[in-house]
MARMI-248572 format. One line per field, with one value per residue (C-alpha): x, y, z. Coordinates in steps of 0.001 Angstrom, whole numbers, plus 500000, padded with zeros to 6 digits. Layout:
N
c1 <- X / ...
c2 <- Y / ...
c3 <- Z / ...
***
This chain:
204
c1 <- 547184 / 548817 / 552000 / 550370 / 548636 / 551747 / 553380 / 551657 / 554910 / 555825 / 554361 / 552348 / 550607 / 548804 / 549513 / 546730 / 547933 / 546791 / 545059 / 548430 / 550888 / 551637 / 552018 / 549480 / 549108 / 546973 / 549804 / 552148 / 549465 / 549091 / 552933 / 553358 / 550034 / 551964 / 555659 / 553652 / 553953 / 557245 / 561480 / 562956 / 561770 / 564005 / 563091 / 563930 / 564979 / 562602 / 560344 / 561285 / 562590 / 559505 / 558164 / 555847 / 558296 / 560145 / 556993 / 556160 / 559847 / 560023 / 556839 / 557978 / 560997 / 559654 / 556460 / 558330 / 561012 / 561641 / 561595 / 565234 / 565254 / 567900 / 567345 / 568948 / 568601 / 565426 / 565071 / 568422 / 568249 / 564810 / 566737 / 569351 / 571014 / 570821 / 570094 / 569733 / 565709 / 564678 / 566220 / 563077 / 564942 / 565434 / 566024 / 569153 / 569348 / 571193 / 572048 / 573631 / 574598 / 576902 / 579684 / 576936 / 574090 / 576575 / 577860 / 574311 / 573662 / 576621 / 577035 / 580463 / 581102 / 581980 / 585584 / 585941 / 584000 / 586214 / 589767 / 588555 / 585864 / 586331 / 587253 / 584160 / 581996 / 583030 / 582331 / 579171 / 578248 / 579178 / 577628 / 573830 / 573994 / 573936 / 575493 / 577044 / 577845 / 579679 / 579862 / 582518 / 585786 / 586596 / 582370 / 583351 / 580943 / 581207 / 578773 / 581382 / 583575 / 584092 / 585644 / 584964 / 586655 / 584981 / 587870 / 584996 / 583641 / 584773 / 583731 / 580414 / 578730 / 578254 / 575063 / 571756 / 569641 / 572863 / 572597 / 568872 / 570250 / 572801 / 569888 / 567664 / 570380 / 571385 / 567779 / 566859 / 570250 / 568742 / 565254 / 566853 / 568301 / 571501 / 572827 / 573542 / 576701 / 577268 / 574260 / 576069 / 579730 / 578472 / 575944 / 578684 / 581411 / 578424 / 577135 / 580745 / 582009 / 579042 / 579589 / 582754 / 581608 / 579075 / 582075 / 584282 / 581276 / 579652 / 582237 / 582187
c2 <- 105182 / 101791 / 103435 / 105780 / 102688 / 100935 / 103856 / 107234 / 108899 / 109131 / 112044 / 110642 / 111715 / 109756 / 109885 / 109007 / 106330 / 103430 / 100212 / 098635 / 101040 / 103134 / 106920 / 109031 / 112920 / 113280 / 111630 / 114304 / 117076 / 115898 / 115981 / 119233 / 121020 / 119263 / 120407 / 124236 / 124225 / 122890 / 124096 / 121292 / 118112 / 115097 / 112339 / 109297 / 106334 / 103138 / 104901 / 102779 / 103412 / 102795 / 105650 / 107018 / 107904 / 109486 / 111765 / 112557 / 113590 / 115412 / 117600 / 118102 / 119501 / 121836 / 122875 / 123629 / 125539 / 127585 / 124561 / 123423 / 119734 / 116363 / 113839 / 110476 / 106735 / 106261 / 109860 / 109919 / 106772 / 108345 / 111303 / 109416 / 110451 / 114315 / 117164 / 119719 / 119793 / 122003 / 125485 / 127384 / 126216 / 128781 / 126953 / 124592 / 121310 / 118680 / 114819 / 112560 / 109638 / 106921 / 106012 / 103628 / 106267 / 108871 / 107136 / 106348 / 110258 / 111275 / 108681 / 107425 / 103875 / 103324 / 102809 / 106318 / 108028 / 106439 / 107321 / 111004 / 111727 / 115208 / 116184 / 114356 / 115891 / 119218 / 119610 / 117952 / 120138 / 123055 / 121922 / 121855 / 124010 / 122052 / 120924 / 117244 / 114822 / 111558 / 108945 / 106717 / 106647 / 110515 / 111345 / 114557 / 117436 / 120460 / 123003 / 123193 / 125826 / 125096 / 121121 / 119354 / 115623 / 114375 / 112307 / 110507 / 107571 / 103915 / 100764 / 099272 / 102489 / 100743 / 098675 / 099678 / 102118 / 103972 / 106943 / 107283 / 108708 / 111010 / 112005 / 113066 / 114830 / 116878 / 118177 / 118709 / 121032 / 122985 / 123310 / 125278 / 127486 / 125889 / 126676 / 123517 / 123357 / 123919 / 121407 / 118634 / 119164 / 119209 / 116446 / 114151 / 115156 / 114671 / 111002 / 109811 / 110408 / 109095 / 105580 / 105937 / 106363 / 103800 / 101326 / 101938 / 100837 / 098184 / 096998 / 098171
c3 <- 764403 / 764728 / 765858 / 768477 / 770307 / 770342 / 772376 / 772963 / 773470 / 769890 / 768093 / 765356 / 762088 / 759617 / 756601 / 753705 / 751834 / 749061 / 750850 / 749285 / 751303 / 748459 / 748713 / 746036 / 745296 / 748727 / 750877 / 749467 / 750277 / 753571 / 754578 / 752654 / 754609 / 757996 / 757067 / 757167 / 761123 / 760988 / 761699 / 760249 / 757868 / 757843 / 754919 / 754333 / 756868 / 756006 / 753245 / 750879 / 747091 / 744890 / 742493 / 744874 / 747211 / 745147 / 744374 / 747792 / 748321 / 745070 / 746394 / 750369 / 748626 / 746058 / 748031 / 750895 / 749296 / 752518 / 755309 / 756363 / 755078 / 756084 / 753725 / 754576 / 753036 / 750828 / 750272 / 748530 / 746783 / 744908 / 743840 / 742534 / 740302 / 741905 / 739300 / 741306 / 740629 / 743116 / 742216 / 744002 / 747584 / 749784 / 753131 / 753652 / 752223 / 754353 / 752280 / 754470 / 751861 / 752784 / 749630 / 748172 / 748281 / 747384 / 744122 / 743230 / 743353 / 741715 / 739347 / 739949 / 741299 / 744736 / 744758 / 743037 / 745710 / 748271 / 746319 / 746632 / 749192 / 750037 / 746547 / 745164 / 748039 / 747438 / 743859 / 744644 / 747259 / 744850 / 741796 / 743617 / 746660 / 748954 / 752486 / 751920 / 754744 / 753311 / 756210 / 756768 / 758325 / 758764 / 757673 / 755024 / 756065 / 753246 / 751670 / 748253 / 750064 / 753560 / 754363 / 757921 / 757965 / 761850 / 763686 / 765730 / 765249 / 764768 / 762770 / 764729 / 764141 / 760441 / 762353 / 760623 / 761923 / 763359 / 760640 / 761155 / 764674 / 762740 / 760477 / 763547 / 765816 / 762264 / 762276 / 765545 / 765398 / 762521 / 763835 / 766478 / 764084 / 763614 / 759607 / 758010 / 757546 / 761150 / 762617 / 760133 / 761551 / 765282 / 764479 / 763424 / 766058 / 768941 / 766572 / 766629 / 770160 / 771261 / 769151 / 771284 / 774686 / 773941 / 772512 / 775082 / 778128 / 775884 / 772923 / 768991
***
């Protein structure tokens, strides 16, 4: 309700929560019963990485088993480390980790994850079923068989809040029935040149 007064444009719904902020069962029955009427669910950006969250992601992703999801930021670092607990999925499932995120899911170190990105995203993306999209320079996009490596992009499109945007264009490509392999490579090609136009009127 806060949110809506501040501007009516944004498309709000209130989720039930603790008086302290915390998520409980009810918040996670709440989003579930919403994510009914939905195309797409993308989790994550600014939740936050305490236990709770990782229970209301945990039950969007199971009780929705058939609802495309993107999960991005806190909704990776929840599920880290990633074993493939949700084998009930029907609908594509999108993780958009950056090297940090990604060795926290994979349980390698960072430096590892960057000496072999698309080898270490592929088996990843193999392993679980999943469509993987490992930002950085040359952002890896691969469901385990297929391998995208986006050429755009460049370094100030590290700023916070930047892959919140990447997270959002991904699943507004799969709501319109995009597959998501697909809505991640165009998502990052459109994300990246866009950095670029923006970089080349304004700066990096």
């Amino acid at each position: 309700p806060t949110v809506a007064a501040g501007n009516p444009c944004y498309l709000t719904f209130a989720v039930p929560h603790h008086a302290d902020g915390t998520y409980s069962e009810a918040s996670a029955a709440a989003v579930v019963e919403r994510g009914k009427l939905a195309d797409v669910i993308a989790v994550g950006p600014g939740l936050g990485d305490r236990e709770d969250v990782g229970n209301l992601v945990r039950a969007v992703l199971f009780d929705l088993p058939d609802t495309p999801a993107v999960l991005d930021a806190d909704a990776l670092n929840v599920l880290a480390p990633f074993a493939g607990e949700f084998p009930n999925r029907t609908a594509p499932l999108v993780l958009t980790p950056h090297p940090g995120e990604f060795a926290r899911l994979s349980g390698a170190t960072v430096a590892e994850v960057q000496a072999d990105r698309v080898g270490r995203a592929t088996a990843f993306a193999a392993r679980f079923g999943v469509v993987l999209l490992l930002k950085g320079a040359g952002t890896v996009v691969t469901d385990g068989t297929r391998v995208y490596v986006n050429p755009t992009g460049n370094p100030g499109m590290g700023t916070g809040g930047v892959g919140d945007v990447l997270t959002g264009l991904i699943a507004a490509l799969v709501g319109q029935g995009m597959p998501g392999y697909d809505a991640a490579c165009l998502g990052a090609w459109v994300h990246g040149r866009a950095g670029d136009l923006a970089a080349a009127d304004l700066s990096q």
